[in-house]
Rosetta silent file (secondary structure, phi, psi, omega in degrees, C-alpha in Angstrom):
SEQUENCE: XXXXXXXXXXXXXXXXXXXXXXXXXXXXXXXXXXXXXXXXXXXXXXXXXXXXXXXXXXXXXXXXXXXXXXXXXXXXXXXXXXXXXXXXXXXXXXXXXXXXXXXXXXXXXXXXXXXXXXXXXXXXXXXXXXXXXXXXXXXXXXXXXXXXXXXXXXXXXXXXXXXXXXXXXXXXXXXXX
SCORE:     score description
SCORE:     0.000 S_00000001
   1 L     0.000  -27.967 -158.896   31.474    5.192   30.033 S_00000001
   2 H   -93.916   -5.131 -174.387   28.120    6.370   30.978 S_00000001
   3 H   -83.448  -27.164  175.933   27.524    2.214   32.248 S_00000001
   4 H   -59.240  -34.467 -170.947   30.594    3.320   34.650 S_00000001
   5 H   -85.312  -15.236  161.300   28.648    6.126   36.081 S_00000001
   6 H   -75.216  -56.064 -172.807   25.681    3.980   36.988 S_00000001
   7 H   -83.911   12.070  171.990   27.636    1.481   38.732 S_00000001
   8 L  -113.439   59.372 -163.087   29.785    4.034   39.997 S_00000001
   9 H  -101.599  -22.984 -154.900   27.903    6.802   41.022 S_00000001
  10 H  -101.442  -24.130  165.957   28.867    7.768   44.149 S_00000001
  11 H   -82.633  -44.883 -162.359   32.753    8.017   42.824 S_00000001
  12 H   -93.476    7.650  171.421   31.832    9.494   39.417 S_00000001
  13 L   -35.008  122.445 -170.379   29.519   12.066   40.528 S_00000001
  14 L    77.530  -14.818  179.891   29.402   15.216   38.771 S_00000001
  15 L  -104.402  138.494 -156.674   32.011   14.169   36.234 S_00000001
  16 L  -104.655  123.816 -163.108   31.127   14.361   32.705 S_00000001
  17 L  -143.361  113.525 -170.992   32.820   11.436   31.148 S_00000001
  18 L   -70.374  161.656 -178.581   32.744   11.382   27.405 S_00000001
  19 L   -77.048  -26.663 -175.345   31.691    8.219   25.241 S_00000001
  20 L  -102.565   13.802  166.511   34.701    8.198   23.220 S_00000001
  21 L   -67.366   76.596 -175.613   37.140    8.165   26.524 S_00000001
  22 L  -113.023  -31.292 -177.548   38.203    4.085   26.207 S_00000001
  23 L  -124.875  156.477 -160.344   42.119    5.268   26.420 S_00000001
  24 L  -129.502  136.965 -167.607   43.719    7.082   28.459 S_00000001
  25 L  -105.932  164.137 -121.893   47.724    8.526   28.356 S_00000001
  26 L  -127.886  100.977 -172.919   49.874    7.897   30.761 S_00000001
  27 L  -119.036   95.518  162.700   52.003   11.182   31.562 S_00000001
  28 L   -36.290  116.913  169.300   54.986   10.566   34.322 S_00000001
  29 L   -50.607  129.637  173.006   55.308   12.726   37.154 S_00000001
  30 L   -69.782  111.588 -174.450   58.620   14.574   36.540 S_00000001
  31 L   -57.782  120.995  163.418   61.250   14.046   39.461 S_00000001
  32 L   -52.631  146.506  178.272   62.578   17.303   41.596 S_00000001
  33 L   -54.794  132.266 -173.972   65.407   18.195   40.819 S_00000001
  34 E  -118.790  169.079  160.343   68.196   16.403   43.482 S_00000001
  35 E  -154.506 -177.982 -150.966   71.168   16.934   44.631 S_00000001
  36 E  -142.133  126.680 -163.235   73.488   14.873   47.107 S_00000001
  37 L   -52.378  148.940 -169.695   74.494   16.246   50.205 S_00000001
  38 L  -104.159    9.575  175.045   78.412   17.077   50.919 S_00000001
  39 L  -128.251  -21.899  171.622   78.700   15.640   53.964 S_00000001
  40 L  -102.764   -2.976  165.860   76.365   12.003   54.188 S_00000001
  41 L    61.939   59.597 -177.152   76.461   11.844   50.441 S_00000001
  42 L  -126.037  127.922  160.968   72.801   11.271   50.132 S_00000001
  43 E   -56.643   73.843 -137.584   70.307   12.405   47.357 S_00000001
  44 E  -103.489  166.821  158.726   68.010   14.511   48.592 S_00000001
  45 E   -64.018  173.937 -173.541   65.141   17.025   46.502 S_00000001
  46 H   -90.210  -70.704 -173.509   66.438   20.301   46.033 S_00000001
  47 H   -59.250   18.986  167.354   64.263   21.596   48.249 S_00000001
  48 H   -97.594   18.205 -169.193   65.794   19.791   51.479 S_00000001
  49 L   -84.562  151.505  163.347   68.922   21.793   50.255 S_00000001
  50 L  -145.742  127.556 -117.795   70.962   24.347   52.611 S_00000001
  51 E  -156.138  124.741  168.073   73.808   26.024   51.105 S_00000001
  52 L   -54.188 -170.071  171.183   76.865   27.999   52.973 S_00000001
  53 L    32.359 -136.295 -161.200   77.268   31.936   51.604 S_00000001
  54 L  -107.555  115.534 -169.950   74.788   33.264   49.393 S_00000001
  55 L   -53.986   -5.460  165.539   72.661   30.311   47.531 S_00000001
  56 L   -63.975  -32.677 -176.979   72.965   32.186   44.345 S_00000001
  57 L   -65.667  152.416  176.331   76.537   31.468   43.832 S_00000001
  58 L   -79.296  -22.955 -163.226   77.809   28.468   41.821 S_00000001
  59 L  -106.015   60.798  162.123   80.607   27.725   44.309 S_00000001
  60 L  -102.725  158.867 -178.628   78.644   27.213   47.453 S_00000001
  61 L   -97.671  155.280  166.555   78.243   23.456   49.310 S_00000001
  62 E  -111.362  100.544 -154.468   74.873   21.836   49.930 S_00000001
  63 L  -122.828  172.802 -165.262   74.617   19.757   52.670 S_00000001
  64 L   -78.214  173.785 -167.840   70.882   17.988   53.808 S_00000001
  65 H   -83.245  -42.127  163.187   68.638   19.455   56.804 S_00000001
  66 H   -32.487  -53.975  173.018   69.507   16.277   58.583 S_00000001
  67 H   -48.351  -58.924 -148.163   73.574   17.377   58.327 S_00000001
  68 H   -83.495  -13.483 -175.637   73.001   21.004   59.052 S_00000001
  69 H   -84.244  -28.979 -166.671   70.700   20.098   62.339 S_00000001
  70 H   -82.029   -7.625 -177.637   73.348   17.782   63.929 S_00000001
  71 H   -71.228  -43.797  159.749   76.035   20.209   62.897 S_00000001
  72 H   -80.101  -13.287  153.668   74.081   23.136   64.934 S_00000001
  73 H   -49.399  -72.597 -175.590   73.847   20.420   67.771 S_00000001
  74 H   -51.876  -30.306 -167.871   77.617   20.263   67.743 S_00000001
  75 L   -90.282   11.044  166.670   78.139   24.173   67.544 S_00000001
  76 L   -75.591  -32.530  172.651   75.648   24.547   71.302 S_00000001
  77 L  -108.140 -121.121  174.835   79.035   23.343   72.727 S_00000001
  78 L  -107.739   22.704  175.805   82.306   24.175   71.799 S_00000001
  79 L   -93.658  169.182 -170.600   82.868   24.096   68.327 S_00000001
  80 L   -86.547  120.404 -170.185   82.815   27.123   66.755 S_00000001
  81 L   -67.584  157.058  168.019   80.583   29.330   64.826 S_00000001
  82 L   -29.818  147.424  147.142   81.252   31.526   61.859 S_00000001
  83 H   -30.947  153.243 -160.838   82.985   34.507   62.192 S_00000001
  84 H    56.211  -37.685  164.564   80.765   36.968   63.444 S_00000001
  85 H   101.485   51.837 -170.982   78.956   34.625   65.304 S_00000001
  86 L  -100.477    1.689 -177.623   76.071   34.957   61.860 S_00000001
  87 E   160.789 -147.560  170.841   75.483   31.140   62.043 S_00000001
  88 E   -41.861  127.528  145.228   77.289   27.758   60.984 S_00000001
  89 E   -81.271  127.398  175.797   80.991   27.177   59.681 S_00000001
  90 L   -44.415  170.251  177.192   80.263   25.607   56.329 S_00000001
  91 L  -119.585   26.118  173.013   81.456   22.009   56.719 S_00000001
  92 L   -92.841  105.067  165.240   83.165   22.181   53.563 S_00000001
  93 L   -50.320  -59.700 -149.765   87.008   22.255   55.427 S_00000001
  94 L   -71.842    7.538 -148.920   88.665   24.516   52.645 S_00000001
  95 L  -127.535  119.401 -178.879   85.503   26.990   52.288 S_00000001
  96 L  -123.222   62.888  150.669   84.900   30.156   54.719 S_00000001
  97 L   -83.840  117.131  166.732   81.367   30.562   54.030 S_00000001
  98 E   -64.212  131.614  147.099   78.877   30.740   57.010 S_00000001
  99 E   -65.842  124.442 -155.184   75.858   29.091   56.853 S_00000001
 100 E  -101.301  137.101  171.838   73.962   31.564   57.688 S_00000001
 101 L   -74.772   40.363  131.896   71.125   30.877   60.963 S_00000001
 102 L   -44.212  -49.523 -150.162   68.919   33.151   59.427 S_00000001
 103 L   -87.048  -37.581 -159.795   68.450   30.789   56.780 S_00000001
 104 L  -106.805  -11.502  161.732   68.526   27.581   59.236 S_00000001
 105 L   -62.276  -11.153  151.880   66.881   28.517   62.191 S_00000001
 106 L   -53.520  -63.124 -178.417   63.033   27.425   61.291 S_00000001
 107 L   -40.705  -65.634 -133.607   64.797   24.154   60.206 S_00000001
 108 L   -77.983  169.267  158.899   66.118   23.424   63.606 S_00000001
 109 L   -83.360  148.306 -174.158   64.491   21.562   66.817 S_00000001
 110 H   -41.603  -54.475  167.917   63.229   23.494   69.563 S_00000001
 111 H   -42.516  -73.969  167.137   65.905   22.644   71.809 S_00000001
 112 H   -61.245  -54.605  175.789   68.933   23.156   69.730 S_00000001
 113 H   -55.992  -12.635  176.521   67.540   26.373   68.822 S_00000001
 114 H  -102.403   23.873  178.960   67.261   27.569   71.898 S_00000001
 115 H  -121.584  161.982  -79.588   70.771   26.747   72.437 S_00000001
 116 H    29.932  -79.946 -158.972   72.141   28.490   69.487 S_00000001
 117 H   -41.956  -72.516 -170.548   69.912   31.330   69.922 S_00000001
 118 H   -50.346  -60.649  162.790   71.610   31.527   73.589 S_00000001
 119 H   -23.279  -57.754  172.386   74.953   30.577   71.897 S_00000001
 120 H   -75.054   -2.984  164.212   75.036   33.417   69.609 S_00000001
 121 H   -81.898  -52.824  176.192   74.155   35.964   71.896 S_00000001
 122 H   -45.337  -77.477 -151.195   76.935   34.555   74.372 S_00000001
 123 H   -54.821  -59.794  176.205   79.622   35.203   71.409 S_00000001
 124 H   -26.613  -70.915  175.041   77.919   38.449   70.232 S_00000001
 125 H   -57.882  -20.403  171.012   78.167   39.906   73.775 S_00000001
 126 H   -79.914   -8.692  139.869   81.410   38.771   74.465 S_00000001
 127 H   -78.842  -40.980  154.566   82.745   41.154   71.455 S_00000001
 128 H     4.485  -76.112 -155.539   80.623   43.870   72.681 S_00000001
 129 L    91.586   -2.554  168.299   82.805   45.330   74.891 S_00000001
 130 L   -65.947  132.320  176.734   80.316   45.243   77.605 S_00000001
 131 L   -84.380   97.561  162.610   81.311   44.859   81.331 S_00000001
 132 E  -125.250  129.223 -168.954   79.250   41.871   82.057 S_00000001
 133 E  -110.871  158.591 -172.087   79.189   40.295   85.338 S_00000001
 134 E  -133.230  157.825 -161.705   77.000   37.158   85.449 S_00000001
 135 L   -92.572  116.445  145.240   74.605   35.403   88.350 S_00000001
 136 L   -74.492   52.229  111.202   76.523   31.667   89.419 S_00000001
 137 L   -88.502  -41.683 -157.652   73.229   30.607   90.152 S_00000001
 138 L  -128.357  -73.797  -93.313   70.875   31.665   86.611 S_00000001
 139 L    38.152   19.704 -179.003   73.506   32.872   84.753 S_00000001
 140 L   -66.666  106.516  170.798   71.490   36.102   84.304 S_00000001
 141 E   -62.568  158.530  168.583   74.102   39.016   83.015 S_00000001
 142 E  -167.000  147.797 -169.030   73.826   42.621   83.837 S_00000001
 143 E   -77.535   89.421 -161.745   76.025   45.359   82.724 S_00000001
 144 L   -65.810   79.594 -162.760   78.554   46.564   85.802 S_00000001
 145 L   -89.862  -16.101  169.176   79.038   49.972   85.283 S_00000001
 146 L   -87.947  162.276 -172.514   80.603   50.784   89.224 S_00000001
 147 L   -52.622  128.834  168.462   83.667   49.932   90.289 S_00000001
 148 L   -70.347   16.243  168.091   83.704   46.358   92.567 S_00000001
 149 L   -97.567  -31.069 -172.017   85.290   48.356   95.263 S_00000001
 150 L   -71.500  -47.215 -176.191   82.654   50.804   95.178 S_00000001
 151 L  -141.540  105.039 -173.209   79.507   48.153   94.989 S_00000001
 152 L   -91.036    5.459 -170.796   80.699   44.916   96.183 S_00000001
 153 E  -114.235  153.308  163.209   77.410   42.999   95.697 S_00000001
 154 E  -102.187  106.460  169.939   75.830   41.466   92.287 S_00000001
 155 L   -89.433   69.556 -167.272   72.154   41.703   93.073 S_00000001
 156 L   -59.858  117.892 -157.674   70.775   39.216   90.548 S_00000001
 157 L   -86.742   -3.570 -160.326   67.721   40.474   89.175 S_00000001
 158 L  -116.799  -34.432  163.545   66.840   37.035   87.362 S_00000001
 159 L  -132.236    9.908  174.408   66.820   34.707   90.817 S_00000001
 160 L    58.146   13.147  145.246   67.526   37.469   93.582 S_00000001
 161 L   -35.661  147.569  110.703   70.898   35.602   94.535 S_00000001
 162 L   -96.632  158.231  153.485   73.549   37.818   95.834 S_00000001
 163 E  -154.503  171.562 -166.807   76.773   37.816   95.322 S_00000001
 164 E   -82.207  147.733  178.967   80.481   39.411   96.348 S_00000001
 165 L   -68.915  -46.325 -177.692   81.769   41.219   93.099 S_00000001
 166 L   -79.701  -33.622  166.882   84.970   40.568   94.597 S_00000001
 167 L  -123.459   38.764  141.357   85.601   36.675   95.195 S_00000001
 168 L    75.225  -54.999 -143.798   82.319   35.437   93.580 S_00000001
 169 L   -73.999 -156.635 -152.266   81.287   33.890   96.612 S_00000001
 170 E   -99.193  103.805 -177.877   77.405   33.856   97.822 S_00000001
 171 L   -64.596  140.381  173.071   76.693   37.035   99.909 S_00000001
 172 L  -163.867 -161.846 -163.267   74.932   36.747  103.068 S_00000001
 173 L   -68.679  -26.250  173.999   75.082   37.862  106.597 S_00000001
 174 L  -112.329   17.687  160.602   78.433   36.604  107.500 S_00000001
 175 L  -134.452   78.389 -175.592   80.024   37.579  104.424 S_00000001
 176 L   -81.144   39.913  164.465   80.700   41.473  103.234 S_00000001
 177 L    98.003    0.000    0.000   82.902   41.283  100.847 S_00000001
């Protein structure tokens, strides 16, 4: 051992390498635990796992980050989010567990998240109960609280459009409503 550290020196530096080290045992890295995804049926580590409900339960699905990103692709358009609008419909048909975006929203690409994010705000406000009129140009919302008889223009505060309250078209000098 000590002839390795002369002709080694520059690797074995500092390590004290005993005379009676000639074998050495052979201990196998243990495999993470896997488990295989419920919708591409692939074997992933446990920690690429993402689980509907609450991941403590035994009867929740697991599906791979890969599943759950193209699944929040598809839910940017029109399929539909959980109840409540708290994330995901599991993609387990029989199971009405959310995924929750709390949990899945790190996970995601920039893009799709910021069409979620914008998704789930759309559904949220649209239970609200808020009188929201929205900008056809930006789609910038504001809360209408006068009458459209009263105040016939939408003064869009987000690209400084107008427009009539009453037939949506584009206000301007030849049109008052």
């Amino acid at each position: 051992m000590k002839r390795l550290q002369k002709e080694y020196p520059n690797i074995l530096d500092g390590i004290d390498l005993k005379e009676d080290a000639d074998s050495f045992v052979y201990e196998p890295v243990q495999e993470a635990e896997q488990f295989d995804c419920g919708i591409c049926l692939s074997s992933y580590s446990i920690s690429k796992r993402v689980s509907c409900g609450n991941s403590e339960e035994s009867n929740c699905h697991s599906f791979c980050i890969n599943c759950v990103r193209e699944q929040a692709n598809a839910a940017t358009g029109e399929m539909p989010l959980a109840e409540g609008a708290v994330g995901l419909k599991c993609m387990d048909t029989d199971c009405d567990k959310p995924i929750y975006y709390g949990l899945i929203r790190n996970l995601l690409p920039s893009a799709i998240r910021k069409r979620m994010d914008d998704r789930i705000q759309e559904e949220n406000l649209a239970v609200s109960g808020l009188q929201l009129e929205r900008c056809k140009n930006c789609n910038f919302a504001a809360e209408m609280n006068v009458d459209k008889t009263v105040n016939k223009v939408f003064d869009c505060l987000g690209c400084g459009k107008q427009w009539c309250r009453l037939c949506e078209k584009e206000w301007n000098d030849e049109h008052f409503g």
